[in-house]
Structures are given as structure tokens and as C-alpha cells.
Backbone as XML, in Angstrom:
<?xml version="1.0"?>
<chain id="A" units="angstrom">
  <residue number="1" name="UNK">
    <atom name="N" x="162.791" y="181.323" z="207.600"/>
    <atom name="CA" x="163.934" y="180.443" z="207.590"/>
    <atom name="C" x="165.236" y="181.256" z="207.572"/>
  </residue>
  <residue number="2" name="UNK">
    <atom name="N" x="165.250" y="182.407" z="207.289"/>
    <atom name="CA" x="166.134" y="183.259" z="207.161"/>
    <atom name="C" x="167.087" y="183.657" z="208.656"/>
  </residue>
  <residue number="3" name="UNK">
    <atom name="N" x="165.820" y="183.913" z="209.628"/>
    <atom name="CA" x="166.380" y="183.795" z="210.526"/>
    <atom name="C" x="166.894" y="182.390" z="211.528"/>
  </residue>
  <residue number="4" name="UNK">
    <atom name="N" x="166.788" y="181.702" z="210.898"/>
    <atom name="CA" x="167.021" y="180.334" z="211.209"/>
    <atom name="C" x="168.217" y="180.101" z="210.408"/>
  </residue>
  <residue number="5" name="UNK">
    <atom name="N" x="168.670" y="180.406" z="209.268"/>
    <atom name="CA" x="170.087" y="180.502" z="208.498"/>
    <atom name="C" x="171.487" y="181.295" z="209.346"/>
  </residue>
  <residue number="6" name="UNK">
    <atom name="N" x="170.508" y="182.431" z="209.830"/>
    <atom name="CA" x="171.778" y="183.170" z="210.970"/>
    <atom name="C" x="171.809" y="182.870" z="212.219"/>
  </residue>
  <residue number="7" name="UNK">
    <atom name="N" x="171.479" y="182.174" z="212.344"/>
    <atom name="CA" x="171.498" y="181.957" z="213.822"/>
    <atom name="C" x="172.308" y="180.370" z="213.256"/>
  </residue>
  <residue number="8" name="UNK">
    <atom name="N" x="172.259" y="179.550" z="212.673"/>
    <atom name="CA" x="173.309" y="178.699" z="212.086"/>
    <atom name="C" x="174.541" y="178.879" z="212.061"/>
  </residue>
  <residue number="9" name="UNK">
    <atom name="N" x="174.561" y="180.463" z="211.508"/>
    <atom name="CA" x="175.672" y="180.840" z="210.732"/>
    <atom name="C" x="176.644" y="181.480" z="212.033"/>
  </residue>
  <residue number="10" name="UNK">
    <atom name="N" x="175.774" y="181.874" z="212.974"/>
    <atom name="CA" x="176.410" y="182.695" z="213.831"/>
    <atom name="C" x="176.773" y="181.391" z="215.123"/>
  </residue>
  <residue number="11" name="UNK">
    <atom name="N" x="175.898" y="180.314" z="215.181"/>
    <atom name="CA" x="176.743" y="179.411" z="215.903"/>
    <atom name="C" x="178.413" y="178.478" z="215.282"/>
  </residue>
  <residue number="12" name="UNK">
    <atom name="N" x="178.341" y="178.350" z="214.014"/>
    <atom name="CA" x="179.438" y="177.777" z="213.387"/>
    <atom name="C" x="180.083" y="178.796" z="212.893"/>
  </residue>
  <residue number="13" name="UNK">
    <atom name="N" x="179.973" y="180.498" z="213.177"/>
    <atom name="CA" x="181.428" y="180.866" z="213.281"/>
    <atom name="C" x="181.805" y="181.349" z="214.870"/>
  </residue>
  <residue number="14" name="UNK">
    <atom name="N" x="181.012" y="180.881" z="215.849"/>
    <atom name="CA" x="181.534" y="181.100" z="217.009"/>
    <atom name="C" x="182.690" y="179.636" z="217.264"/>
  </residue>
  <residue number="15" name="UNK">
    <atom name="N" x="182.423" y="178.792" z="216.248"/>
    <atom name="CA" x="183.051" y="177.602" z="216.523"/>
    <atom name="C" x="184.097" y="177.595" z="215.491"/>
  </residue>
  <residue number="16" name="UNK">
    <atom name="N" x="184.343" y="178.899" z="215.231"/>
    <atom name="CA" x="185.252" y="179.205" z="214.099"/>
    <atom name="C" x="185.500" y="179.211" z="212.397"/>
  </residue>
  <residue number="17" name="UNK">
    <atom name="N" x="184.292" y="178.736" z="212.175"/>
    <atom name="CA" x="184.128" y="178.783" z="210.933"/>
    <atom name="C" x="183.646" y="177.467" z="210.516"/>
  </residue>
  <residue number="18" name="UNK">
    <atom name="N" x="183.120" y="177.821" z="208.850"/>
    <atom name="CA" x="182.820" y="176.481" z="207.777"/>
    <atom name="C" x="183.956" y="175.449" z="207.822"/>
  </residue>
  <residue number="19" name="UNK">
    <atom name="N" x="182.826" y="174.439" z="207.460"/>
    <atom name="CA" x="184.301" y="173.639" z="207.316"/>
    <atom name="C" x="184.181" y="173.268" z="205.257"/>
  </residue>
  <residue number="20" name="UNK">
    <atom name="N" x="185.413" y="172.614" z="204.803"/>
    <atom name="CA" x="185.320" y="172.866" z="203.258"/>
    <atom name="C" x="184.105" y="171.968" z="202.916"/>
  </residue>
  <residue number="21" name="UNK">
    <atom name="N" x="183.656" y="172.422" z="201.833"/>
    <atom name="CA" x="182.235" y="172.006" z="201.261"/>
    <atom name="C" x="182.027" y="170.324" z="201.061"/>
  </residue>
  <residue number="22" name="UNK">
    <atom name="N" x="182.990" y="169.691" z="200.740"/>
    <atom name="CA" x="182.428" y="168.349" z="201.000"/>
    <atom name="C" x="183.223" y="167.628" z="202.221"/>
  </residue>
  <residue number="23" name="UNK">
    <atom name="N" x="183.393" y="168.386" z="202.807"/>
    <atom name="CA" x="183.420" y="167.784" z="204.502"/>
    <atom name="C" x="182.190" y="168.297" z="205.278"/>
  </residue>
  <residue number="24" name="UNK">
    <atom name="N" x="181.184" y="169.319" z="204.764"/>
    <atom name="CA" x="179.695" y="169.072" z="205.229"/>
    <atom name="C" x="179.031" y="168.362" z="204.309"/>
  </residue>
  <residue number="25" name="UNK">
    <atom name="N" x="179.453" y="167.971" z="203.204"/>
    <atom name="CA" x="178.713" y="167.319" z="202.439"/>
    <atom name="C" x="178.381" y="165.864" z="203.403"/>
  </residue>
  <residue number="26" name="UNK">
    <atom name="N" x="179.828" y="165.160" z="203.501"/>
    <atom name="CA" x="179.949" y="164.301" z="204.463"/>
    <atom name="C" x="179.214" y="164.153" z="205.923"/>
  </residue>
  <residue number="27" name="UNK">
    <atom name="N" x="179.128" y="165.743" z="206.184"/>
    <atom name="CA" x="178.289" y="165.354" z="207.324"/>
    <atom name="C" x="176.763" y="165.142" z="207.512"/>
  </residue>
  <residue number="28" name="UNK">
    <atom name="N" x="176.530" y="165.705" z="206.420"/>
    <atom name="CA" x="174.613" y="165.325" z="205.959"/>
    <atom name="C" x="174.798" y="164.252" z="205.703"/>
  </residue>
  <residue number="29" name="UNK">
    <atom name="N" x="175.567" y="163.406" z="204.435"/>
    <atom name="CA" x="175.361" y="161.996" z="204.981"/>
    <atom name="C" x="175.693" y="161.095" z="205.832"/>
  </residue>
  <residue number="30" name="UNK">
    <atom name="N" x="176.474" y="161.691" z="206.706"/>
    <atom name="CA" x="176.437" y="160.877" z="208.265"/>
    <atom name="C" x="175.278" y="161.110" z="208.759"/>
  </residue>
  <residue number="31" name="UNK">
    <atom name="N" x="174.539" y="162.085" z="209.180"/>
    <atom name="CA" x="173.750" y="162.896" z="210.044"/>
    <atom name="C" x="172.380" y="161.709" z="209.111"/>
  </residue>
  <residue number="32" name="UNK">
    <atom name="N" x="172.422" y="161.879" z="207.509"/>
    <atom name="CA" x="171.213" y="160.942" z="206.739"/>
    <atom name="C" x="171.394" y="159.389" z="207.451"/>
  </residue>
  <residue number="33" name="UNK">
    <atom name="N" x="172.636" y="158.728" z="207.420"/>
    <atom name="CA" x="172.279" y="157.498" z="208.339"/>
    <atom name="C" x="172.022" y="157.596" z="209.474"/>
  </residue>
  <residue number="34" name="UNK">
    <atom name="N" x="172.520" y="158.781" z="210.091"/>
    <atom name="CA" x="171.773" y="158.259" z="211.811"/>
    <atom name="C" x="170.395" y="158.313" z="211.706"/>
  </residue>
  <residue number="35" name="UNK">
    <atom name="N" x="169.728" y="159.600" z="210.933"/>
    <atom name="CA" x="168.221" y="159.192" z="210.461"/>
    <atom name="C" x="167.854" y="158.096" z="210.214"/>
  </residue>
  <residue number="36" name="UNK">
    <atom name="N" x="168.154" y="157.542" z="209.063"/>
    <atom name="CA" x="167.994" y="156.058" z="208.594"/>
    <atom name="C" x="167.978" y="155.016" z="209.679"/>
  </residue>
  <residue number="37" name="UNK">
    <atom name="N" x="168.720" y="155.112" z="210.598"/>
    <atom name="CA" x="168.676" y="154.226" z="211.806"/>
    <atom name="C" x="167.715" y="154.385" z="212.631"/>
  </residue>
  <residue number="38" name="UNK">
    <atom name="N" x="167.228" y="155.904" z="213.177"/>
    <atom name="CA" x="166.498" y="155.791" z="213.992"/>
    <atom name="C" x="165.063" y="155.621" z="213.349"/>
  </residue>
  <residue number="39" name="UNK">
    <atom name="N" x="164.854" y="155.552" z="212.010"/>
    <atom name="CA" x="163.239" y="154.726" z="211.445"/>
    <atom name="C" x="163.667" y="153.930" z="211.539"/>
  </residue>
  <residue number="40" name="UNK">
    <atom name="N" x="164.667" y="152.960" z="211.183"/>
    <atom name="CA" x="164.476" y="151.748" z="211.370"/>
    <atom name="C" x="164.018" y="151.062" z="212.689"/>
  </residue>
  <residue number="41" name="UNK">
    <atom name="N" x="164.956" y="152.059" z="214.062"/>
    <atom name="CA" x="163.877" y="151.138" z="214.840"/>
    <atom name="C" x="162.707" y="151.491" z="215.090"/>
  </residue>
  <residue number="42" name="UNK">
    <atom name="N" x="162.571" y="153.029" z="215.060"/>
    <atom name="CA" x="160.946" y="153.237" z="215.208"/>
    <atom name="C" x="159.890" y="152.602" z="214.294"/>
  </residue>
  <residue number="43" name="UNK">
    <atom name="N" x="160.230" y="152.108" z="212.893"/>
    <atom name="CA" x="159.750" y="150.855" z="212.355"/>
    <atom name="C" x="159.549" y="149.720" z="212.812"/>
  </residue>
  <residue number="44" name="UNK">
    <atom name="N" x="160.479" y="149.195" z="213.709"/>
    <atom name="CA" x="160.604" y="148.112" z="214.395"/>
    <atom name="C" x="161.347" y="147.507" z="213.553"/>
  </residue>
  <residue number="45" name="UNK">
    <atom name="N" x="162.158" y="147.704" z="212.697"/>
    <atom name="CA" x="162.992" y="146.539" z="211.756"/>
    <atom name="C" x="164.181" y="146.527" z="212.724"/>
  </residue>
  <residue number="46" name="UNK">
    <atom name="N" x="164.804" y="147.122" z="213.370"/>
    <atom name="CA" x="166.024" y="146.787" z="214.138"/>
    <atom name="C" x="165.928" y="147.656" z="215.905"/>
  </residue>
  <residue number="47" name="UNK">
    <atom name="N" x="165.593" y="146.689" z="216.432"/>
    <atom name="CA" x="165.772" y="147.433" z="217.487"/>
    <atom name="C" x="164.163" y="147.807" z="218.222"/>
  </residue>
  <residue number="48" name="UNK">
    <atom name="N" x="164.154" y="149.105" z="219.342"/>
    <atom name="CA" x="162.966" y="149.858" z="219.260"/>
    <atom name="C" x="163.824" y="151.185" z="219.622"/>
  </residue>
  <residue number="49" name="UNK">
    <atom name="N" x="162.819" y="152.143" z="218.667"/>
    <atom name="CA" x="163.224" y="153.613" z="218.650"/>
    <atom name="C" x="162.325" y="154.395" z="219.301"/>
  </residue>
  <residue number="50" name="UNK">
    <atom name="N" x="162.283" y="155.554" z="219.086"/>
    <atom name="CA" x="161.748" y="156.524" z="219.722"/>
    <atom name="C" x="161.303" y="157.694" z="218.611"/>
  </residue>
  <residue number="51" name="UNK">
    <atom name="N" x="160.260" y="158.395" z="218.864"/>
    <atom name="CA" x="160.003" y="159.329" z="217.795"/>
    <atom name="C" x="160.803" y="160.769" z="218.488"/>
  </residue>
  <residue number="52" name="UNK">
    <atom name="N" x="161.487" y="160.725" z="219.041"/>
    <atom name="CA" x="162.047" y="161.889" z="219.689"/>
    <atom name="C" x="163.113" y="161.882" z="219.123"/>
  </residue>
  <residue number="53" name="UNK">
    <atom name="N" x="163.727" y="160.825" z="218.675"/>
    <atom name="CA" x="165.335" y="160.549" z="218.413"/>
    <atom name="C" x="165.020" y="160.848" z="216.878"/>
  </residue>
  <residue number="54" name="UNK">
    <atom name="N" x="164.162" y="160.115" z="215.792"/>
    <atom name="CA" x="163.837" y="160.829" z="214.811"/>
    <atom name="C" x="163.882" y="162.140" z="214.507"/>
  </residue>
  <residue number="55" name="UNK">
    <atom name="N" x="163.161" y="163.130" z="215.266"/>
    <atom name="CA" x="163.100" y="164.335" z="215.239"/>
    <atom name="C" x="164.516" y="165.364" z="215.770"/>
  </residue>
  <residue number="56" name="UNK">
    <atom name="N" x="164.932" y="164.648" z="216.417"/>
    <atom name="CA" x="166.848" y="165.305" z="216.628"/>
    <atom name="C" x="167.389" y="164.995" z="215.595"/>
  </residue>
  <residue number="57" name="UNK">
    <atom name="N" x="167.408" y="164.142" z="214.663"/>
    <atom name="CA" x="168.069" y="163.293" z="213.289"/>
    <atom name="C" x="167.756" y="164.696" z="212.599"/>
  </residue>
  <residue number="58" name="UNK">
    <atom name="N" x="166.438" y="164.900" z="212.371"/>
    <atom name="CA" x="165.845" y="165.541" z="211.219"/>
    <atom name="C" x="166.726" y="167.176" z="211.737"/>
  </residue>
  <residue number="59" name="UNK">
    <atom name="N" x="166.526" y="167.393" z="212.875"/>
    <atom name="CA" x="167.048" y="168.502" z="213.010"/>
    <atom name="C" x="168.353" y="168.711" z="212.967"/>
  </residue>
  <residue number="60" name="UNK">
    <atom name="N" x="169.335" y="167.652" z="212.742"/>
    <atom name="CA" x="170.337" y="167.492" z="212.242"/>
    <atom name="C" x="171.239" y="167.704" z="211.071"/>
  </residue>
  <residue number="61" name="UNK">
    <atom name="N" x="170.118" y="167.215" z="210.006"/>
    <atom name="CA" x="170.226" y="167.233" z="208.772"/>
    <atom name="C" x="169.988" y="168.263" z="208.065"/>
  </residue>
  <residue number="62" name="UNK">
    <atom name="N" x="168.921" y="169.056" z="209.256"/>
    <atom name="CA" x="168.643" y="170.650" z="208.614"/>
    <atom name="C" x="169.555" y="171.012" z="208.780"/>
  </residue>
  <residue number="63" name="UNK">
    <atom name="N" x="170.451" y="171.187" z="209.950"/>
    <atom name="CA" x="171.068" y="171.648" z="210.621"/>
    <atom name="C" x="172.843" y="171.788" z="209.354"/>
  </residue>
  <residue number="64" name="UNK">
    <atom name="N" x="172.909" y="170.589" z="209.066"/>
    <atom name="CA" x="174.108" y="170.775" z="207.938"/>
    <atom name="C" x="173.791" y="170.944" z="207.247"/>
  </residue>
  <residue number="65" name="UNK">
    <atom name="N" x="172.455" y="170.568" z="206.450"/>
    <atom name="CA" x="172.058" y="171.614" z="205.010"/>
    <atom name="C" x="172.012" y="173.019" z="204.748"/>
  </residue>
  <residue number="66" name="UNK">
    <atom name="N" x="171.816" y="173.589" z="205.970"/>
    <atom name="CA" x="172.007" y="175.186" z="206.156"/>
    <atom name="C" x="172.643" y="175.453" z="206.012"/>
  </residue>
  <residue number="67" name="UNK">
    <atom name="N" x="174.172" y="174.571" z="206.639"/>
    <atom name="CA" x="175.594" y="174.717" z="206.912"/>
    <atom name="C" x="176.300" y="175.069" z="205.271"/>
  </residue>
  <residue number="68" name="UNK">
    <atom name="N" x="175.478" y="174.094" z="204.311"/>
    <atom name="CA" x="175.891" y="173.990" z="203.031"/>
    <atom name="C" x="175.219" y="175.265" z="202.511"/>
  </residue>
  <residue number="69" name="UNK">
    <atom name="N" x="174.225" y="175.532" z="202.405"/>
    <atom name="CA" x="173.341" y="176.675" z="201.821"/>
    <atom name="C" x="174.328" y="178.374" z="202.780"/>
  </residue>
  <residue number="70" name="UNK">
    <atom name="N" x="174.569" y="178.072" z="203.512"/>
    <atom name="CA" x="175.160" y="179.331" z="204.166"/>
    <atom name="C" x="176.176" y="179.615" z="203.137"/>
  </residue>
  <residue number="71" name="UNK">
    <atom name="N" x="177.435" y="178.692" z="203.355"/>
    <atom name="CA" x="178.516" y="178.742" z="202.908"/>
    <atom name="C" x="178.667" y="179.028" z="201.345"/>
  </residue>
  <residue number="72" name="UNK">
    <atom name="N" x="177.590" y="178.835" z="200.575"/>
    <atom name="CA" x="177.534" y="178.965" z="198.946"/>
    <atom name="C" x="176.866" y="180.334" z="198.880"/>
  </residue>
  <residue number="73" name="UNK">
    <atom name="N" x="176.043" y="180.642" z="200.287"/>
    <atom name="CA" x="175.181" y="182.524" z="200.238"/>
    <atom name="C" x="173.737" y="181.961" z="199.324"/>
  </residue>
  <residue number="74" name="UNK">
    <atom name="N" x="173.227" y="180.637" z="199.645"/>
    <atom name="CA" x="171.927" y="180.325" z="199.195"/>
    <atom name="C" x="170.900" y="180.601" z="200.247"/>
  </residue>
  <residue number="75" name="UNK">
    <atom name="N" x="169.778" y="181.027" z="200.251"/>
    <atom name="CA" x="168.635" y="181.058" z="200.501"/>
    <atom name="C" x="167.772" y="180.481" z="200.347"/>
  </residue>
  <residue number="76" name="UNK">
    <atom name="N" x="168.024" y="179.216" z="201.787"/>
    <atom name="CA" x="167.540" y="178.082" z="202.207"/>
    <atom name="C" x="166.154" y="178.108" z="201.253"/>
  </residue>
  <residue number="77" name="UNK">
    <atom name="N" x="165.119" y="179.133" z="202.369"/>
    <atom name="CA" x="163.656" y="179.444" z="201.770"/>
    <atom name="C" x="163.039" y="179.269" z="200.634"/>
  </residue>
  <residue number="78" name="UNK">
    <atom name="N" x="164.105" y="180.168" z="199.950"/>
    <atom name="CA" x="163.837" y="180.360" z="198.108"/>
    <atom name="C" x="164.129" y="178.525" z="197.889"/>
  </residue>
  <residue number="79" name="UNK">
    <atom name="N" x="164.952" y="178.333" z="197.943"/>
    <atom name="CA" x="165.397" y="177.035" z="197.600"/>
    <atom name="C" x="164.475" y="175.796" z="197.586"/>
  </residue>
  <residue number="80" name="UNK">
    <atom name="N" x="163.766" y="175.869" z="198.700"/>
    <atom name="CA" x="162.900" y="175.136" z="199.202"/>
    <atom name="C" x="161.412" y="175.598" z="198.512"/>
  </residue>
  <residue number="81" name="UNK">
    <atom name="N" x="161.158" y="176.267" z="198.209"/>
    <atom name="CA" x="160.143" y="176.760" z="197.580"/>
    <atom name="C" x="160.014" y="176.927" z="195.986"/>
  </residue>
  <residue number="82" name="UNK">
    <atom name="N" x="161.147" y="176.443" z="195.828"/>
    <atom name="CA" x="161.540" y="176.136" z="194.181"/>
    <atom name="C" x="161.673" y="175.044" z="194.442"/>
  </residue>
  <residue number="83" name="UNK">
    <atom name="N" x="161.854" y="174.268" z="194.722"/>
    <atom name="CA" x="161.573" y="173.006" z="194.866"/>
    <atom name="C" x="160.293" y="172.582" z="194.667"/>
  </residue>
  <residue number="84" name="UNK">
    <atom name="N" x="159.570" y="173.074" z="195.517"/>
    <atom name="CA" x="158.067" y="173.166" z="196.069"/>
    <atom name="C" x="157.242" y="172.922" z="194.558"/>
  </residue>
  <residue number="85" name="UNK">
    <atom name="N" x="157.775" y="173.947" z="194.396"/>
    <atom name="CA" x="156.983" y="174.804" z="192.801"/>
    <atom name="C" x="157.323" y="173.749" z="191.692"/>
  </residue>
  <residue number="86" name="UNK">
    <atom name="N" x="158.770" y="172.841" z="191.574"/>
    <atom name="CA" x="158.894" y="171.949" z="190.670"/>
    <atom name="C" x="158.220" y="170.752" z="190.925"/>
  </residue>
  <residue number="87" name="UNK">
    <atom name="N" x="158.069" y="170.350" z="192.208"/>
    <atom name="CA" x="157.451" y="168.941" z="192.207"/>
    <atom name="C" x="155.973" y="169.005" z="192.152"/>
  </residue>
  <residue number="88" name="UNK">
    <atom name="N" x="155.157" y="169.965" z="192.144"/>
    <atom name="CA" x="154.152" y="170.509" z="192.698"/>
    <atom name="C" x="153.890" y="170.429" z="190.848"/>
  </residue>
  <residue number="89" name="UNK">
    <atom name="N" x="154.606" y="171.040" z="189.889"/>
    <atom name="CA" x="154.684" y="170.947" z="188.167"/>
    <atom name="C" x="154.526" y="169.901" z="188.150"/>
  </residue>
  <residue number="90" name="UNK">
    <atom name="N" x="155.986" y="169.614" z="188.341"/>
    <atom name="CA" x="156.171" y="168.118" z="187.600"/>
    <atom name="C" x="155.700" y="166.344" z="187.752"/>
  </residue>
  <residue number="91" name="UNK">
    <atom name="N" x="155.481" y="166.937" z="189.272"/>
    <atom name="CA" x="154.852" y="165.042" z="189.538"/>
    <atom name="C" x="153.165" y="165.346" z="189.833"/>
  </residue>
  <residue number="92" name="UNK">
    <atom name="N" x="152.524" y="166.331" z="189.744"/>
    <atom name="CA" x="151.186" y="166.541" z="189.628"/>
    <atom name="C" x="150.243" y="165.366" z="189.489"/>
  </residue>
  <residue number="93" name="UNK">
    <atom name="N" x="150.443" y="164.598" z="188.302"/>
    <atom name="CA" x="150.233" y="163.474" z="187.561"/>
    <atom name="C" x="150.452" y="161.993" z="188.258"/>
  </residue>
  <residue number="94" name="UNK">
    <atom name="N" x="151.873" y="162.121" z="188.492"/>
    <atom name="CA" x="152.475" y="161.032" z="188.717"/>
    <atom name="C" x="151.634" y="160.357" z="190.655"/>
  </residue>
  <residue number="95" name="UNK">
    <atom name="N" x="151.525" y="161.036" z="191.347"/>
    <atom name="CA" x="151.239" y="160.763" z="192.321"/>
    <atom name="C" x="149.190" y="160.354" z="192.733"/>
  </residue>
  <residue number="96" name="UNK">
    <atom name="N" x="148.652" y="160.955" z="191.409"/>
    <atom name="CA" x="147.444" y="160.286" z="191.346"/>
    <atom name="C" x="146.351" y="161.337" z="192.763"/>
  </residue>
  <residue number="97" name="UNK">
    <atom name="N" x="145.726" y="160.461" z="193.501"/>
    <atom name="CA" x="144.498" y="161.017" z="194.154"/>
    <atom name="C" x="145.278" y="160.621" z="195.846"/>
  </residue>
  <residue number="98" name="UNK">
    <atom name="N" x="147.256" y="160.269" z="195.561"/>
    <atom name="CA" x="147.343" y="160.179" z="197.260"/>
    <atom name="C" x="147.769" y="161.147" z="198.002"/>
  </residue>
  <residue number="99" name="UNK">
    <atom name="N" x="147.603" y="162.301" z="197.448"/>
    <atom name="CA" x="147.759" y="163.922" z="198.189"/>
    <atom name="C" x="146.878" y="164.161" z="198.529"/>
  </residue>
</chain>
């Protein structure tokens, strides 16, 4: 993922730089409703979607979370893998026999 962080990093400063931290904040949750929209229609609750358009969403959302993890000098990976390691602790229990 690391190299997937610079190659982020090196397209948004060819475009001149970060932008301030909760104006990408803002844009993950723009980028989270266009997700939200496109399950909905690939759900069929509004519309009909496409699983292609899903998967540009998602890559979207990575796409400004990096943006955020760059700009603070976090390491996406680690991050994600501490994560991993807490829910993997902590909801062990909670989720029963549907893993």
C-alpha cells in the first residue's frame, strides 16, 4: 500500500498540492454518498446500478483517505492493520459463527 500512498501523493502534488484537512475530510464524505448511491441502485432501491460504478466509488474513497493519511505522514498499511488487529480482539464474540 505504500506504494500506492506515493503514487497518490505524487499525483496531488502534480496538481499542486493538499488541500486543508477538512476540505478532504469533506471530500470522503462526498465521494461516501456517491457510494451510498450507487448501492442503492445496485440494490435496486432507487434506480438500476451497475457493479462497475460501485467499484469507481470505492476507489474513490480510497483515493481521499490516502489523501488524508498522506498529509498527516500516516501509514495507510499500518493503519489498516491495526485496525484489523482491534476488531479481530474486540468483536471476536460479538459476530458469533457469521465469519
Amino acid at each position: 500500500m505504500e506504494r500506492i500512498q506515493r503514487e497518490v501523493d505524487r499525483v496531488i502534488k502534480s496538481f499542486g498540492g493538499y488541500w486543508e484537512p477538512f476540505e478532504m475530510l469533506a471530500a470522503v464524505i462526498e465521494e461516501l454518498g456517491e457510494l451510498s448511491r450507487e448501492m442503492l441502485k445496485f440494490e435496486g432501491i432507487k434506480e438500476k446500478g451497475e457493479k462497475k460504478k460501485i467499484k469507481e466509488e470505492i476507489g474513490d474513497v480510497l483515493f481521499a483517505l490516502l489523501c488524508i493519511a498522506n498529509y498527516y505522514g500516516i501509514n495507510a498499511e499500518e493503519a489498516l492493520l491495526e485496525s484489523i488487529s482491534k476488531y479481530s480482539t474486540r468483536d471476536r464474540d460479538r459476530w458469533g459463527d457469521k465469519g
